[in-house]
C-alpha positions, 0 to 999 in steps of 0.5 A: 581564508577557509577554517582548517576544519572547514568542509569542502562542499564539493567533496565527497564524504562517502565513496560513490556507490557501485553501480550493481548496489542499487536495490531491485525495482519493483513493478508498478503493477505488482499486487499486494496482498489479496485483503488489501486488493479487496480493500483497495476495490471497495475504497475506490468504489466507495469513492467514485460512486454517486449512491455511496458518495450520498451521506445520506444514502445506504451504500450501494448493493456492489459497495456492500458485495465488495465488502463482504469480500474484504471481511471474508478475505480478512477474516480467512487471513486471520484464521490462518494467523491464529492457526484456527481451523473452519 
């Protein structure tokens, strides 16, 4: 014999969502913001090239051009924030 205040676990406790609720997809192959591009290029580089991969080796000429594209990109972006100008 079930408890008076035992719960039905077949039953609902929230009615269920309409069907125009749900949130809007995004696409998978939407960018995100140009310093975490720039970011995301030079890690996967880093990651995948023989020369950068050697901890004893200095990084690779188009690890260090990636770089320098973040840290440009990122410094630019940080300008902006602080209102800066130049």
């Amino acid at each position: 014999m079930a408890d008076e205040g035992a719960v039905d676990v077949d039953e609902r406790k929230h009615p269920e969502p309409a069907a125009d609720s749900a949130p809007p997809l995004v696409a998978a192959h939407t960018k995100g913001p140009a310093t975490q591009e720039a970011y995301g290029a030079y890690a996967r580089h880093c990651l995948h090239c023989r020369v950068c991969a050697d901890v004893d080796a200095e990084p690779c000429p188009t690890a260090g051009q990636l770089r320098r594209a973040w840290v440009a990109l990122t410094d630019a972006a940080f300008r902006r924030l602080t209102g800066e100008t130049a």
